[in-house]
KOLVOTOR-949285 format. One record per residue (C-alpha): x, y, z negated; residue in three letters; chain; residue number from 1. Coordinates in nm, 3 decimals, m for minus. Layout:
<recs>
REC,X,Y,Z,ALA,A,NUM
...
</recs>
This chain:
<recs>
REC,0.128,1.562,m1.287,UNK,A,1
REC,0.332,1.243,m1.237,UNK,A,2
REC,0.552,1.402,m1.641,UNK,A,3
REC,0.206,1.428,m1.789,UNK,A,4
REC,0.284,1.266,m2.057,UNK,A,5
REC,0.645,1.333,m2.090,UNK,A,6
REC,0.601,1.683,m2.121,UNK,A,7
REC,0.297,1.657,m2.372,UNK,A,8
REC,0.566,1.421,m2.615,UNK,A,9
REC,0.832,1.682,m2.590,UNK,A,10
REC,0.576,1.975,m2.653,UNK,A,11
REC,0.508,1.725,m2.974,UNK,A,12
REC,0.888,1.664,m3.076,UNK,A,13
REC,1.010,2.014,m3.011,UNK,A,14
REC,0.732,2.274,m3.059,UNK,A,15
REC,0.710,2.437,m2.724,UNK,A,16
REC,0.823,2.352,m2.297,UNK,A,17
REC,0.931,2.647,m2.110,UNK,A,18
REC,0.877,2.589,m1.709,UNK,A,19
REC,1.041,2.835,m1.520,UNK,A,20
REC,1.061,2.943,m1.205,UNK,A,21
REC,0.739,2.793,m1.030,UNK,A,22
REC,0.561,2.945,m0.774,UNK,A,23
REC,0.263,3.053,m0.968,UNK,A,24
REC,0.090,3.394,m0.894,UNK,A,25
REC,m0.240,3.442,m1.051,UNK,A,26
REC,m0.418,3.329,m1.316,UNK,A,27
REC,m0.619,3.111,m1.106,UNK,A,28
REC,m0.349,2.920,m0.973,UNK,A,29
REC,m0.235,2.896,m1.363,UNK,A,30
REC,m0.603,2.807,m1.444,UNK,A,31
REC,m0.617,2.487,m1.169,UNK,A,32
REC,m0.246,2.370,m1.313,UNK,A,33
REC,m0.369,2.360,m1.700,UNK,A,34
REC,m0.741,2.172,m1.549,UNK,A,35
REC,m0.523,1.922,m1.322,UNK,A,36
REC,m0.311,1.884,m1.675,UNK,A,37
REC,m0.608,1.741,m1.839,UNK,A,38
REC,m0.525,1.945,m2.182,UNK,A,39
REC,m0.831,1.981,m2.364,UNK,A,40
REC,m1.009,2.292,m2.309,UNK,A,41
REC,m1.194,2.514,m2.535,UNK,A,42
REC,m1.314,2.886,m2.598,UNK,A,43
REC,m1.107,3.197,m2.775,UNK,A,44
REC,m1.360,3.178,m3.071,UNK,A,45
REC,m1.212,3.306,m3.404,UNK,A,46
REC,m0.893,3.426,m3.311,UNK,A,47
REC,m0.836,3.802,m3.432,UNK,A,48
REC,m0.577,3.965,m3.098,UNK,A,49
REC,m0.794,4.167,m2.840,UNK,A,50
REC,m0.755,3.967,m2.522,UNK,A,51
REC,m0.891,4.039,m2.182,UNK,A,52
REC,m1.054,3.740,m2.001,UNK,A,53
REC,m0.865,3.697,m1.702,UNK,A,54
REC,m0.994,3.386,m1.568,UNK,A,55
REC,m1.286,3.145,m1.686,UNK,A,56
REC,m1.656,3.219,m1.868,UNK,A,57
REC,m1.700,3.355,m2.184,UNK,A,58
REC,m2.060,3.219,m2.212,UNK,A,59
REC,m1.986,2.867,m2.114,UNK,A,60
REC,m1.837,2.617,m2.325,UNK,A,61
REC,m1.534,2.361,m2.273,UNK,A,62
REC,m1.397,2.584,m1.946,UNK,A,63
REC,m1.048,2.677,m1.808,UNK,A,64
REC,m0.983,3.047,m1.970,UNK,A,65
REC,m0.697,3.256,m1.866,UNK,A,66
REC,m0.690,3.549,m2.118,UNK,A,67
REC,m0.409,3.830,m2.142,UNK,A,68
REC,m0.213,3.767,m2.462,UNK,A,69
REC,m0.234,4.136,m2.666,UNK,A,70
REC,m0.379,4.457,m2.600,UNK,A,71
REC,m0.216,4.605,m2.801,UNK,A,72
REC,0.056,4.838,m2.734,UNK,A,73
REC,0.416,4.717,m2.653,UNK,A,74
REC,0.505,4.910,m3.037,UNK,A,75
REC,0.279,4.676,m3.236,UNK,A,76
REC,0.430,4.367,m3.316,UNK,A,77
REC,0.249,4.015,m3.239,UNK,A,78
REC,0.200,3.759,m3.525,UNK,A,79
REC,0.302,3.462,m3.430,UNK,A,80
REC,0.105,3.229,m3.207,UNK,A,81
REC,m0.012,2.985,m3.502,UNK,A,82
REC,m0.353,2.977,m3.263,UNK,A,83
REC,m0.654,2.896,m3.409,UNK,A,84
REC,m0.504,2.711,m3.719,UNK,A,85
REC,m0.741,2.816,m3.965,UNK,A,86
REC,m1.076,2.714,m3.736,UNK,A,87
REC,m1.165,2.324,m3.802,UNK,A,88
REC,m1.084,2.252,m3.452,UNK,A,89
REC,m0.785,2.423,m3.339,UNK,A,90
REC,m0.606,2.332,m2.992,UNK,A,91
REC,m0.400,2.047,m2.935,UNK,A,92
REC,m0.193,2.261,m2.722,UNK,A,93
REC,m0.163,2.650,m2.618,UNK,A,94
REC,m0.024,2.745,m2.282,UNK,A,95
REC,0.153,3.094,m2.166,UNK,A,96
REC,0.169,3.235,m1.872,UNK,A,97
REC,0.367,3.500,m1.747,UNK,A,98
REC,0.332,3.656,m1.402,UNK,A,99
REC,0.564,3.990,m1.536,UNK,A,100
REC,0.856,3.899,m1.763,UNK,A,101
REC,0.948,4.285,m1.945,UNK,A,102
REC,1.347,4.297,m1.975,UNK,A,103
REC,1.333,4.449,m2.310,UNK,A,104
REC,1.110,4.263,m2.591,UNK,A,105
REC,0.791,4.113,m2.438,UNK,A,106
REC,0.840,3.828,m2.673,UNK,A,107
REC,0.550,3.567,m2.776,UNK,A,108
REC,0.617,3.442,m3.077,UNK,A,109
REC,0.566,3.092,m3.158,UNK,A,110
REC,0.510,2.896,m3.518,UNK,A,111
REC,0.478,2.510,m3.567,UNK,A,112
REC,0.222,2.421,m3.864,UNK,A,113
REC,0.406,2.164,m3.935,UNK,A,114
REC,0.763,2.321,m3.998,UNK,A,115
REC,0.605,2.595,m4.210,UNK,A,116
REC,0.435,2.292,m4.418,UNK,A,117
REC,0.750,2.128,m4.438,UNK,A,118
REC,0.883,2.444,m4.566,UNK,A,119
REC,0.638,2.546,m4.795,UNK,A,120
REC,0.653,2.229,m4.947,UNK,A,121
REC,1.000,2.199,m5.013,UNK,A,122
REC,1.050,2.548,m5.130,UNK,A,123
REC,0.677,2.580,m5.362,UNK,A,124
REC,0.571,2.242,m5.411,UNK,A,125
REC,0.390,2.308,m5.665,UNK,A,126
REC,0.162,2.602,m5.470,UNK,A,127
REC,0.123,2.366,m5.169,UNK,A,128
REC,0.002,2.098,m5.412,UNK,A,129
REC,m0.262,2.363,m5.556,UNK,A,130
REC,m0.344,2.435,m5.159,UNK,A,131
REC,m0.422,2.092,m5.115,UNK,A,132
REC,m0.612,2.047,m5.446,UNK,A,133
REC,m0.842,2.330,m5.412,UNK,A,134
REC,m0.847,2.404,m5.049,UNK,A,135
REC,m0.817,2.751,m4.879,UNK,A,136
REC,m1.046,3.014,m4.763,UNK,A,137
REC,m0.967,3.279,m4.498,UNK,A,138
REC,m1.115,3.647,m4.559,UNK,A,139
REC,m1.067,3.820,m4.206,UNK,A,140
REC,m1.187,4.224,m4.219,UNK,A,141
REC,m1.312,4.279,m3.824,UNK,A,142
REC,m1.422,4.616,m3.701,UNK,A,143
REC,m1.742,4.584,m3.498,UNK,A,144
REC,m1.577,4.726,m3.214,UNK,A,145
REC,m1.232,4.614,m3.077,UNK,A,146
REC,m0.933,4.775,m3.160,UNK,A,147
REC,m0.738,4.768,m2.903,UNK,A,148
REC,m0.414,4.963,m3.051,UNK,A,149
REC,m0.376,4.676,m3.356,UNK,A,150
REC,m0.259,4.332,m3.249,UNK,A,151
REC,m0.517,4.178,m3.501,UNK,A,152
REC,m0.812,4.408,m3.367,UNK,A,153
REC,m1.043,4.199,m3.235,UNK,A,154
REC,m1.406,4.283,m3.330,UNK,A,155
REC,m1.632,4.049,m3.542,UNK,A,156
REC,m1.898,4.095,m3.207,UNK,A,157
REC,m1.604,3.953,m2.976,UNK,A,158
REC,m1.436,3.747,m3.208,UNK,A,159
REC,m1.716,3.519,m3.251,UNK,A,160
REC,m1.936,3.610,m2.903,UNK,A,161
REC,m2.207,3.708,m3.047,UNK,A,162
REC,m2.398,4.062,m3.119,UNK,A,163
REC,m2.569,4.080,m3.512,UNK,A,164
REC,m2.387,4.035,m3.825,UNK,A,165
REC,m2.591,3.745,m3.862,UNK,A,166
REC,m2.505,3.570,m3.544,UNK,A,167
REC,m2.139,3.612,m3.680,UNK,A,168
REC,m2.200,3.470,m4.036,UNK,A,169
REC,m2.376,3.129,m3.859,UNK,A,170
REC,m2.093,3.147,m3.615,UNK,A,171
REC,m1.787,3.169,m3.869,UNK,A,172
REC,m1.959,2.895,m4.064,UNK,A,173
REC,m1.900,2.650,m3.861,UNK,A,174
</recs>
């Protein structure tokens, strides 16, 4: 990856890279380009879309994981792809995939935290000054089993890889 870091300042500056065209096929060949990028790699653990694991280890830590993007049906619309933004270590970086573009919609919305800061604060500066004053806390609803016909369905069990209520509690904690 001679553009290493190249790419990695324009993902910075603009928001997002599109590569296209590339001879990629499977998730495993995308898996062995984003470990040969050297992006930091970490586990789908509090996000709330039901995602199928396509490539990687659920159980293991700090591994290469390919997972589909929604379950949910082509009707339901997909937030956008703020990932992980309210967990106290969210990526550096997400990466898409697509091995089957759909001609109509298919879309993956993307959101930079920064530009909706920038907006908040210029439009509500005095709510973004309360934000920062008091702090924020999520409330997330989860159904104990995944639901996969709502693009937020993910179940509290999956969600956090775990199986009791309290396993979930200690795991949203952190």
């Amino acid at each position: 990856m001679e553009k290493h870091e190249l790419i990695l300042k324009a993902a910075s500056e603009y928001g997002a890279v599109m590569f296209s065209d590339f001879e990629i096929k499977t998730g495993n060949e995308w898996a062995s380009v984003l470990f040969k990028s050297g992006i930091k790699e970490m586990n789908y653990i509090g996000g709330a879309a039901v995602r199928k694991l396509i490539v990687g280890n659920e159980q293991r830590m700090n591994n290469v994981q390919v997972l589909t993007t929604n379950e949910s049906p082509p009707s339901e619309p997909i937030p956008f792809h703020h990932e992980l933004a309210q967990t106290p270590n969210p990526p550096d970086h997400i990466c898409f995939y697509c091995s089957i573009n759909d001609a109509e919609g298919g879309s993956t919305p993307l959101i930079r935290s920064d530009m909706v800061y920038d907006y908040l604060h210029a439009k509500y500066p005095d709510f973004v000054t309360k934000i920062e004053q008091l702090g924020v806390k999520y409330i997330k609803v989860a159904p104990e089993i995944d639901d996969p016909s709502s693009a937020l369905g993910r179940s509290w069990k999956s969600m956090y890889n775990v199986q009791t209520k309290e396993q979930a509690v200690e795991e949203a904690a952190k």
